[in-house]
N, CA, C and O of each residue as an XYZ file, in Angstrom:
724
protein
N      14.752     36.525     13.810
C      13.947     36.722     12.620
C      14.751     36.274     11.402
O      15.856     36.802     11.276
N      14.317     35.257     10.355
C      14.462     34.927      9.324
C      14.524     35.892      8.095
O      13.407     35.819      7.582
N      15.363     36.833      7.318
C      15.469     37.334      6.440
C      15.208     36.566      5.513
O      15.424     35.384      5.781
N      14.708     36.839      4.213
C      14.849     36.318      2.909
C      16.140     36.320      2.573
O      16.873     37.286      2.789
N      16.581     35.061      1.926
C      18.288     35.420      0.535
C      17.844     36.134     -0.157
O      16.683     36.481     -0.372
N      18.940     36.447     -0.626
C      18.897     37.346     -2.478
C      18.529     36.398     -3.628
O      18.015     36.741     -4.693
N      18.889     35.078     -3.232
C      18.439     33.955     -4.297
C      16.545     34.260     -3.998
O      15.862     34.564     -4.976
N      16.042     34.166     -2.942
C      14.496     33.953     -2.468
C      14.063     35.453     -3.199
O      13.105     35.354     -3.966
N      14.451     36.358     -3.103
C      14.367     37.809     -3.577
C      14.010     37.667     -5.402
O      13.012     37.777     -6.114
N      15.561     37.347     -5.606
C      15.365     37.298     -6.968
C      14.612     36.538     -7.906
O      14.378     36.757     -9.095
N      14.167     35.304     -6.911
C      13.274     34.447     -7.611
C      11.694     35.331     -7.531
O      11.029     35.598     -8.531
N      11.349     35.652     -6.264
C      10.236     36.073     -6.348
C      10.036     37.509     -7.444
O       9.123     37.567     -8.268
N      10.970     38.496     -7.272
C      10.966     39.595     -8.527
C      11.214     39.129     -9.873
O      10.817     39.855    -10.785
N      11.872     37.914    -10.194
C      11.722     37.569    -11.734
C      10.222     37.019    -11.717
O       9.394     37.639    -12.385
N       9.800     35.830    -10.955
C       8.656     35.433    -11.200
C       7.320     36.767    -11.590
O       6.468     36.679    -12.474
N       7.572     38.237    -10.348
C       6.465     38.909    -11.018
C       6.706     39.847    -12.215
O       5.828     40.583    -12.664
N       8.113     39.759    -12.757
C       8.638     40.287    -13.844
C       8.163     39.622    -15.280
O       7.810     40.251    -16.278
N       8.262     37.891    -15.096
C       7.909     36.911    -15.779
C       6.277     37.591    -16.130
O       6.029     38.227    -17.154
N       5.193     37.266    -14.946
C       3.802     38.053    -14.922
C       3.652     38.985    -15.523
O       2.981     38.925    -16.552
N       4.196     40.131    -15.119
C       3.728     41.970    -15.859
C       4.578     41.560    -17.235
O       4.890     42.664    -17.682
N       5.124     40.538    -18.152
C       5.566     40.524    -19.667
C       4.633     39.648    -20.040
O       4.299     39.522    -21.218
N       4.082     38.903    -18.984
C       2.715     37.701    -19.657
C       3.370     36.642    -20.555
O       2.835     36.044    -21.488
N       4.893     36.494    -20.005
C       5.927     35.431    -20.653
C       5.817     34.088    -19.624
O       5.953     34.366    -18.433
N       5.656     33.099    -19.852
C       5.478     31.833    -19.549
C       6.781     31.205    -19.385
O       7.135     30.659    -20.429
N       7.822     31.068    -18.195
C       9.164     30.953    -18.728
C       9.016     29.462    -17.812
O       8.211     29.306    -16.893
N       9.836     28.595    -18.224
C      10.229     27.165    -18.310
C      10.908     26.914    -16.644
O      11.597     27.758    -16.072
N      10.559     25.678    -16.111
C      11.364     25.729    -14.646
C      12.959     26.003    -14.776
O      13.702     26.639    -14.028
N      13.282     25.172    -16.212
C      14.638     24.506    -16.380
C      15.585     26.074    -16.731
O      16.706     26.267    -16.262
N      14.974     26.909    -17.488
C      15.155     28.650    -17.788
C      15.448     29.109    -16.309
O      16.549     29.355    -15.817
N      14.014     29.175    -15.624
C      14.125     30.023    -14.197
C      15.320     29.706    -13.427
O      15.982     30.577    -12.862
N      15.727     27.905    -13.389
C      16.878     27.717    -12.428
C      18.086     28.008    -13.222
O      19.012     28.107    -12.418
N      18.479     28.177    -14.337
C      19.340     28.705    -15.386
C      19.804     30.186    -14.897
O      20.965     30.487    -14.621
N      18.459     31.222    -14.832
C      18.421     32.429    -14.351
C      18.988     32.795    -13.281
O      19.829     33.683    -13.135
N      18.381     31.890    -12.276
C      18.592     32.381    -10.752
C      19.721     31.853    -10.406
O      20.047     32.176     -9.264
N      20.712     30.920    -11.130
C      21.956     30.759    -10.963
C      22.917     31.177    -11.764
O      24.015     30.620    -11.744
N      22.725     31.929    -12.361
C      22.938     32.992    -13.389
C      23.082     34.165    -12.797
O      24.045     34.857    -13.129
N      22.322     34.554    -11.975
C      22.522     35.925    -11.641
C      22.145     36.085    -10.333
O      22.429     37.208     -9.915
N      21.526     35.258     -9.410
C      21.423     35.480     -8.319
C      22.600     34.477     -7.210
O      22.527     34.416     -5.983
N      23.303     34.000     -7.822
C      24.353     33.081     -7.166
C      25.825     33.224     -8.106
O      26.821     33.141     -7.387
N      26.092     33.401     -9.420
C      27.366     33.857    -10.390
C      27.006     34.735    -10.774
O      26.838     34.448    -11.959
N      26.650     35.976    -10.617
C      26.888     37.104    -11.413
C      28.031     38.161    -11.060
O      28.112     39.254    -11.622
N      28.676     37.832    -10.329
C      29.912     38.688     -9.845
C      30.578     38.053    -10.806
O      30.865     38.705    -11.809
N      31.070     36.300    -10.700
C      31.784     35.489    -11.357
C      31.567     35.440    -12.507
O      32.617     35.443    -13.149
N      30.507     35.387    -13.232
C      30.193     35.578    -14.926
C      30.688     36.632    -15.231
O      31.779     36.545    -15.794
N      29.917     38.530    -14.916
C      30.067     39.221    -15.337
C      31.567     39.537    -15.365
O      31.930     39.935    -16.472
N      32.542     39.464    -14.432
C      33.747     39.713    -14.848
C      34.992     38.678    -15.483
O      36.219     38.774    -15.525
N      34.104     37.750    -15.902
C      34.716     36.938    -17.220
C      34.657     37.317    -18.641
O      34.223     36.591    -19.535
N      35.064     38.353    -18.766
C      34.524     39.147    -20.005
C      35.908     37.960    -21.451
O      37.104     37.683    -21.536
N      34.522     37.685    -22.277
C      35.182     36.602    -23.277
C      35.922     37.833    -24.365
O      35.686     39.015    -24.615
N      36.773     36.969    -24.752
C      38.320     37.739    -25.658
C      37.914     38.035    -26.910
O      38.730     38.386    -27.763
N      36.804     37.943    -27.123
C      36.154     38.537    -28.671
C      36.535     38.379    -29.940
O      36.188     38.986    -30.954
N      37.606     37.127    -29.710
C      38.394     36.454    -31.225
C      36.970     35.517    -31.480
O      36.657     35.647    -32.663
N      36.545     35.118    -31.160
C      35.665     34.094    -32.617
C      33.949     34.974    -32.082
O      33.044     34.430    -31.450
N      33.970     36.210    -32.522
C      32.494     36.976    -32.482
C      32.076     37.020    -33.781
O      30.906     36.855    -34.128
N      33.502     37.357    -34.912
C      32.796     37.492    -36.180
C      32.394     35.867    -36.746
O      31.608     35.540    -37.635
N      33.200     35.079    -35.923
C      33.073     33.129    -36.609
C      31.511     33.114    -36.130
O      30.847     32.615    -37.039
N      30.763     33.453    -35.118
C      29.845     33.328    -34.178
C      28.183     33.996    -35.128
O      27.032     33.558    -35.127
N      28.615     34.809    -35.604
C      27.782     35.775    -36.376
C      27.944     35.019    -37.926
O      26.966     34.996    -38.672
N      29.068     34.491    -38.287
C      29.111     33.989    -39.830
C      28.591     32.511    -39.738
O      28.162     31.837    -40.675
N      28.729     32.097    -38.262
C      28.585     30.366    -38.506
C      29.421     29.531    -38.504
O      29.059     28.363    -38.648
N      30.486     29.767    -38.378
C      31.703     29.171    -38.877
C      32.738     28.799    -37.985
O      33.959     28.951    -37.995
N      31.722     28.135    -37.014
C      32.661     28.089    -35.044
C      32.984     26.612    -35.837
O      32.508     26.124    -36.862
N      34.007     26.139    -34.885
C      34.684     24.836    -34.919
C      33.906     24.143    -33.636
O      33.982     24.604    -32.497
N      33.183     23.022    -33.974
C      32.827     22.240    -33.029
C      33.561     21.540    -32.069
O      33.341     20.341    -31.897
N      34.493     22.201    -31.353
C      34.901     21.311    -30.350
C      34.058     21.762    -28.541
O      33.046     22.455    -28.426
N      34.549     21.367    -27.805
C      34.511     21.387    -26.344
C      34.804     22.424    -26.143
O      33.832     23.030    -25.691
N      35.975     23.260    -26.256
C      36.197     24.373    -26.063
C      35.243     25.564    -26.590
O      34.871     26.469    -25.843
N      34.905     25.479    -27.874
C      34.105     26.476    -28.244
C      32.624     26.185    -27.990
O      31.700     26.995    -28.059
N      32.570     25.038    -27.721
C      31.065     25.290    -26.534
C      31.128     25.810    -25.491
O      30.159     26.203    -24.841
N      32.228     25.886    -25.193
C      32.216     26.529    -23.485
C      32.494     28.113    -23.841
O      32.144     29.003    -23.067
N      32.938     28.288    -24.674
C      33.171     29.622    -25.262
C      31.858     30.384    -25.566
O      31.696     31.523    -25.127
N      30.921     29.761    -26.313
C      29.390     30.011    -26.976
C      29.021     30.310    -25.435
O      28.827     31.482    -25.113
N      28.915     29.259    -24.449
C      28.357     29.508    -23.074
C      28.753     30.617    -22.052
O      28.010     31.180    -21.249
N      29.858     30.775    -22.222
C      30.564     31.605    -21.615
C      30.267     33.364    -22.286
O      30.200     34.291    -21.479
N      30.144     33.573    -23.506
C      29.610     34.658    -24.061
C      28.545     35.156    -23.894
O      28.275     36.356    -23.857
N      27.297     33.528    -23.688
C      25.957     34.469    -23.852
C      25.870     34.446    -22.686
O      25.289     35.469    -22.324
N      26.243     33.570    -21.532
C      26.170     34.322    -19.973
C      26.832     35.442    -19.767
O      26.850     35.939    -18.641
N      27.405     35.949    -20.699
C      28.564     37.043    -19.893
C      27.545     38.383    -20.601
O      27.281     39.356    -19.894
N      27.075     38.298    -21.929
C      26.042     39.516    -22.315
C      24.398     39.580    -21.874
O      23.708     40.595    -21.965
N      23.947     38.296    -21.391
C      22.545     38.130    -20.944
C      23.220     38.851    -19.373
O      23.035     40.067    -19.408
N      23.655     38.581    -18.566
C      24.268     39.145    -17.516
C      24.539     40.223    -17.220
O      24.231     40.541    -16.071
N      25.139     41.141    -17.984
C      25.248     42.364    -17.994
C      24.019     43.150    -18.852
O      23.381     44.010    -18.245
N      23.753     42.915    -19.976
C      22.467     43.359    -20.927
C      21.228     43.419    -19.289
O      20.586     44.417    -18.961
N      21.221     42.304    -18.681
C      20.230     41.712    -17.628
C      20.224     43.061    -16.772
O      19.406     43.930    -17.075
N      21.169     43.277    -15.643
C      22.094     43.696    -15.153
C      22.238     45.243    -15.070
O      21.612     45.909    -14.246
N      23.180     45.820    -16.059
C      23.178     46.798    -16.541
C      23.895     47.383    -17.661
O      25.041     47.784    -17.863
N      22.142     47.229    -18.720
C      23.051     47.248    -19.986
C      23.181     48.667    -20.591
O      22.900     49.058    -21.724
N      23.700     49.353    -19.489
C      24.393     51.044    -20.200
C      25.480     50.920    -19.956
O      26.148     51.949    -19.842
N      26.205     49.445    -19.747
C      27.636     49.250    -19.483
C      28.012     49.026    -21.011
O      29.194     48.931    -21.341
N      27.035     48.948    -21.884
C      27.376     48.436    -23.137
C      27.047     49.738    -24.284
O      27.407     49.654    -25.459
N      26.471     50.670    -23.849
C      26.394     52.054    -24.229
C      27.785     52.916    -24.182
O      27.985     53.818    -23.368
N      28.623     52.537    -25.086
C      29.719     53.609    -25.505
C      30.077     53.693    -26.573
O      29.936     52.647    -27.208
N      30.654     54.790    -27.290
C      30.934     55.292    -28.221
C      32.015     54.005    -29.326
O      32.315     54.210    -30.502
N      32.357     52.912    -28.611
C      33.233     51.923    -29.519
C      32.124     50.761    -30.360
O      32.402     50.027    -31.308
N      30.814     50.909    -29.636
C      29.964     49.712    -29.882
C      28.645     49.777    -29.764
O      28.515     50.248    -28.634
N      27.416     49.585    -30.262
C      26.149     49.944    -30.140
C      25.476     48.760    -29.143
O      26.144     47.738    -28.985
N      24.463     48.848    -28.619
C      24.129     47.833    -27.503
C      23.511     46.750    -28.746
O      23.819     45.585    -28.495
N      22.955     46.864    -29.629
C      22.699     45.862    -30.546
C      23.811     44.929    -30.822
O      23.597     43.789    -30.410
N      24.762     45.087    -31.318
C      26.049     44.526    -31.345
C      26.201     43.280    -29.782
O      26.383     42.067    -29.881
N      26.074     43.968    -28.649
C      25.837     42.676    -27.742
C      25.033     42.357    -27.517
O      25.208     41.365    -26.810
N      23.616     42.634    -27.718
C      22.777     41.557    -27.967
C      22.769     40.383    -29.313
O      22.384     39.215    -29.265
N      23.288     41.082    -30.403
C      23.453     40.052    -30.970
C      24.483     39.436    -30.994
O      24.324     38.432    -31.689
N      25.388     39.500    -30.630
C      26.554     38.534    -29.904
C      25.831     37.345    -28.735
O      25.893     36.145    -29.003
N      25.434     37.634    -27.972
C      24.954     36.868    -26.905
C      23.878     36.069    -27.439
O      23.772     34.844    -27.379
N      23.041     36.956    -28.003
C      21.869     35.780    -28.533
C      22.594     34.755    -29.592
O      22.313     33.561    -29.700
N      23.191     35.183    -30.048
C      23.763     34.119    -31.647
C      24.852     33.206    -30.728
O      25.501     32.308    -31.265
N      24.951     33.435    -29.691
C      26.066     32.164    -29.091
C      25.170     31.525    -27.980
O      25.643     30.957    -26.995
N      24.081     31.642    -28.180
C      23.288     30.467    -27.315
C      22.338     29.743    -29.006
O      21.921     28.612    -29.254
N      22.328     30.624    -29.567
C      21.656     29.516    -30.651
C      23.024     28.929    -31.295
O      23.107     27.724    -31.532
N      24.116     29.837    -31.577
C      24.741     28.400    -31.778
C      25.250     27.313    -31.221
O      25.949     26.476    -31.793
N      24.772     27.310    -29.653
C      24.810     26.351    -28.637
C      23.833     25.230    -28.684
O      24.088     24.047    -28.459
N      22.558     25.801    -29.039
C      21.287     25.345    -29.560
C      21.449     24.648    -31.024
O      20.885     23.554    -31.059
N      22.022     24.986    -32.118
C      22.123     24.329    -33.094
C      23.118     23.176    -33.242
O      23.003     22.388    -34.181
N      24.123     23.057    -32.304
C      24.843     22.243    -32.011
C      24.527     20.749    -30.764
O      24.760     19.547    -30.638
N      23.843     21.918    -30.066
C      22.979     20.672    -29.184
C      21.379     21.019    -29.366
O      20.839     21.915    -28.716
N      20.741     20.267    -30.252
C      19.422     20.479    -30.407
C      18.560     20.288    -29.729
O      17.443     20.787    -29.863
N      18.985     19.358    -28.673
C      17.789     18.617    -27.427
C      18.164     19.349    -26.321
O      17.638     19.066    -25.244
N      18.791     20.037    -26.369
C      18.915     21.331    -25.233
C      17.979     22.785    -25.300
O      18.148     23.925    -25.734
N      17.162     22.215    -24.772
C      15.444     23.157    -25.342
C      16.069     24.467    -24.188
O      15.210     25.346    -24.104
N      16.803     24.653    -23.675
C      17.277     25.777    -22.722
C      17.840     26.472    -23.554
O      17.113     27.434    -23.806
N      18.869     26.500    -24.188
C      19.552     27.185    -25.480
C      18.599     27.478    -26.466
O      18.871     28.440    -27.184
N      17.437     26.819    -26.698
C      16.608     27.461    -27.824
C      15.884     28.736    -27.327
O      15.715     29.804    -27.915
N      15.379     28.220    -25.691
C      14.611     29.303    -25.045
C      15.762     30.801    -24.882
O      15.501     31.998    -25.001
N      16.780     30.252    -24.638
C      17.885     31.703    -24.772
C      17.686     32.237    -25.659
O      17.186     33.359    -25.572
N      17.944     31.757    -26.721
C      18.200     32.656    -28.118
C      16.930     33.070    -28.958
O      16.989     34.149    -29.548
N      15.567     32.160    -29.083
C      14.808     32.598    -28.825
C      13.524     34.251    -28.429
O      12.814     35.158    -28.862
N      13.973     33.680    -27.529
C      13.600     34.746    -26.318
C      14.284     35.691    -25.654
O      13.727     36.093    -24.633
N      15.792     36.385    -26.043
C      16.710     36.663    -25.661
C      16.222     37.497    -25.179
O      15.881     37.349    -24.006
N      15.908     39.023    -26.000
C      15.509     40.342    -26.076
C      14.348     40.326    -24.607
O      14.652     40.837    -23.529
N      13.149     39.697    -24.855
C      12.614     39.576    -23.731
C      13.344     39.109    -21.831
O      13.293     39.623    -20.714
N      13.928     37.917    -22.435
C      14.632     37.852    -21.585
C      15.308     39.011    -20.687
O      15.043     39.250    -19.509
N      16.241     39.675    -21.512
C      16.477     41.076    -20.807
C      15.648     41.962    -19.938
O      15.681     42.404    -18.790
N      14.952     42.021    -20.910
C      13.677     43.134    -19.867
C      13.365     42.903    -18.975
O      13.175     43.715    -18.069
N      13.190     41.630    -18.914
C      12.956     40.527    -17.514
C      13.745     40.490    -16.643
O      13.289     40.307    -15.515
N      14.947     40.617    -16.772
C      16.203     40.798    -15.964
C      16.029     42.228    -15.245
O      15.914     42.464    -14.042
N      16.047     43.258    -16.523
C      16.064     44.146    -16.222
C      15.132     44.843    -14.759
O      15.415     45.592    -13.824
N      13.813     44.037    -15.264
C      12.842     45.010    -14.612
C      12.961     43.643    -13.039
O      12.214     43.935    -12.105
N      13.695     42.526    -12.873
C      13.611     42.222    -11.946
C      14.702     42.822    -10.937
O      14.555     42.888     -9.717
N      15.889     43.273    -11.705
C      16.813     43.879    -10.908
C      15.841     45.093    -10.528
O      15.497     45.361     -9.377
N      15.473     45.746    -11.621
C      15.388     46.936    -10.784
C      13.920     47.065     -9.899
O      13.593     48.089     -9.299
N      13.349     46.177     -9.934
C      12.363     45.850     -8.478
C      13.184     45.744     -6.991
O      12.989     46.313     -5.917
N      14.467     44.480     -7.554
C      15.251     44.981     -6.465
C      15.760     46.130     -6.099
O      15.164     46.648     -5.154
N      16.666     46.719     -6.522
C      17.305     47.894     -6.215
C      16.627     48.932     -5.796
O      17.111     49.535     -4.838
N      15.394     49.407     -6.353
C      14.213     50.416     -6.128
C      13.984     50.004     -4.698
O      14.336     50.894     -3.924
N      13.501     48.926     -4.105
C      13.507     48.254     -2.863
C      14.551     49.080     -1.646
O      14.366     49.502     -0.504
N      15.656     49.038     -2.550
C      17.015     49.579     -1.211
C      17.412     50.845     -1.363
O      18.026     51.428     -2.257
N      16.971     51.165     -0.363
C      17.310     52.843     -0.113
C      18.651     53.131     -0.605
O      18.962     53.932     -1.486
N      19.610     52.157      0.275
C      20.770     52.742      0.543
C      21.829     52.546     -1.172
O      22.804     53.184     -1.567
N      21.132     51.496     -1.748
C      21.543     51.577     -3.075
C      21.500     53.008     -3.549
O      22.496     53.666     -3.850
N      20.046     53.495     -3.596
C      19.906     54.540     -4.743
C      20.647     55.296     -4.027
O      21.502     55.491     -4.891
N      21.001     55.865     -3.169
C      21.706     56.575     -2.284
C      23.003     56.486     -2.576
O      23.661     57.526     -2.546
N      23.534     55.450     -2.860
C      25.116     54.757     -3.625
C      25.279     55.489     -4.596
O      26.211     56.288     -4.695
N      24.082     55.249     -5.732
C      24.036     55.076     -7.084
C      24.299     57.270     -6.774
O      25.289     57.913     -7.125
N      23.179     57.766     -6.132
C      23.109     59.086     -6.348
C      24.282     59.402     -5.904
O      24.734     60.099     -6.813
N      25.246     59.324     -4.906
C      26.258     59.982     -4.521
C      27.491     59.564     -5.500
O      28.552     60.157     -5.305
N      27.439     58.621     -6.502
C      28.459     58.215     -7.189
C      28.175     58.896     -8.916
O      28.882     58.747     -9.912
N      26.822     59.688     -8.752
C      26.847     60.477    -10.010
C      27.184     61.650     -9.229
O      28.323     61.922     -9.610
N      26.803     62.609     -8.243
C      27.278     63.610     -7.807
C      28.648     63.822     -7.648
O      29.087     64.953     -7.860
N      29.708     62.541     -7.166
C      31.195     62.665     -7.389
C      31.588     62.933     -8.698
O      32.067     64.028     -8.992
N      31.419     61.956     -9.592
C      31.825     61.658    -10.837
C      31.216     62.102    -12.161
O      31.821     62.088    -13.234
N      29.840     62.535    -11.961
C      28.994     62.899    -13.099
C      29.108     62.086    -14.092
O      28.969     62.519    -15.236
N      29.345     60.922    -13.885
C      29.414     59.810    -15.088
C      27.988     59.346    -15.321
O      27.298     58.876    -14.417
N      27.501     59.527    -16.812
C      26.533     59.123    -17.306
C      26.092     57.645    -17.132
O      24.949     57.357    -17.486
N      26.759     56.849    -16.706
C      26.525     55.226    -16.528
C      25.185     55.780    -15.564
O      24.012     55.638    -15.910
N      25.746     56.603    -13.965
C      24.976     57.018    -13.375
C      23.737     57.738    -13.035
O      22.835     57.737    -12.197
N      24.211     58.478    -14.310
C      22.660     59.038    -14.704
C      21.463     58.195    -15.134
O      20.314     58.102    -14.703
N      22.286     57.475    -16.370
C      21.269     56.873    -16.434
C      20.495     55.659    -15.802
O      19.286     55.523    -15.984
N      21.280     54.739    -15.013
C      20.914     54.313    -13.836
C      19.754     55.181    -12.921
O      18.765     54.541    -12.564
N      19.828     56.286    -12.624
C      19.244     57.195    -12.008
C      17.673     57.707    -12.756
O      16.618     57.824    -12.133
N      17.822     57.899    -13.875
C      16.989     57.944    -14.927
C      15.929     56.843    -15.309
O      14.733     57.025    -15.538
N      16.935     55.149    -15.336
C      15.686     54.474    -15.342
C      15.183     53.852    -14.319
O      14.697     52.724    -14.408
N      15.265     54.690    -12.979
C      14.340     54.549    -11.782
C      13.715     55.708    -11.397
O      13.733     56.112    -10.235
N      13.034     56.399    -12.514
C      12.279     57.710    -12.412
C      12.672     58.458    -11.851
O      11.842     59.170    -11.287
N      14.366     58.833    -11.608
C      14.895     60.173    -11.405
C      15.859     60.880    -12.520
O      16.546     60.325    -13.377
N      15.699     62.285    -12.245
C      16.274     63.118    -13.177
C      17.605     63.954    -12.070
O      17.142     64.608    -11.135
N      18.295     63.934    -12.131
C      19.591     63.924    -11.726
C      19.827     65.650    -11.383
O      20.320     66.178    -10.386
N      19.257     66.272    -12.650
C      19.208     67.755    -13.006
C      18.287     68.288    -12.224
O      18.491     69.415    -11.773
N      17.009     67.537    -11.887
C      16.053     68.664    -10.968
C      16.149     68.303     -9.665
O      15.278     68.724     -8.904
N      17.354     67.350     -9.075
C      17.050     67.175     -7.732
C      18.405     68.295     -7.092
O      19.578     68.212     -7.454
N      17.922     69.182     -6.200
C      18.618     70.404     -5.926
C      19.756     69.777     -4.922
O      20.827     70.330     -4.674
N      19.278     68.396     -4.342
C      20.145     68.370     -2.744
C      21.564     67.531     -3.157
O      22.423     67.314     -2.302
């Protein structure tokens, strides 16, 4: 018997994620996405960028070379990814989750303002915010799917009582507090 990949998975849960937002998303976006996060998201997300040119990024004032395009790229995959993902990793007391969304979105438009015929960078920045939700609600079509996840997820708030977990737990319609077992 033929299993589905996680690439075949994730395409089909973004596509009905895409549907229930009534967002129209681009082929050139979708294969962006699904290699984004269904083939590098181990490898993106733990490339976490060094946060020296965030305030240049927000003022405008990046230096056009090669490097800081790959830098712009490297940022907004690394916060669309996790924001996507799970963005209560970005919920702590040093930083508000607004702060990385607008980090991530402002380094694909200034990817976009630098390369203008790159209609993929406009659709990023754009559409960022949505974007997320889309992520969001396609991961968690997946995960809701696997038992043995939530089962992960629940026994790793019962060790640790770390709120990451709760709320993980929380936005798949459980409450952490009324389940007795």
């Amino acid at each position: 018997m033929l299993y589905p990949s996680f690439k075949d998975i994730f395409r089909s849960s973004l596509e009905d994620a895409c549907s229930s937002y009534n967002y129209k998303m681009s082929n050139e976006l979708k294969s962006y996405l699904i290699k984004l996060c269904a083939e590098d998201l181990l490898k993106t997300s733990a490339q976490r960028p060094d946060g020296m040119i965030d305030p240049l990024i927000l003022l405008g004032e990046i230096p056009k070379t090669i490097e800081t395009l790959e830098y712009l790229k490297l940022n907004g995959d690394y916060h669309l990814s996790i924001a996507g993902y799970i963005p209560e990793a970005f919920c702590n007391k040093f930083s508000e989750f607004d702060y990385h969304l607008l980090i991530g979105r402002y380094s694909y438009y200034r990817l976009h303002q630098v390369l203008p015929k790159e209609k993929l960078y406009k659709d990023l920045s754009y559409d960022y915010l949505q974007i997320i939700y889309i992520l969001n609600e396609t991961f968690d079509t997946i995960k809701i799917h696997s038992d043995s996840n939530m089962l992960k997820i629940w026994e790793a708030w019962k060790i640790t009582g770390h709120p990451i977990f709760r709320k993980k737990l929380a936005r798949r319609g459980m409450n952490p507090e009324e389940i007795s077992c």
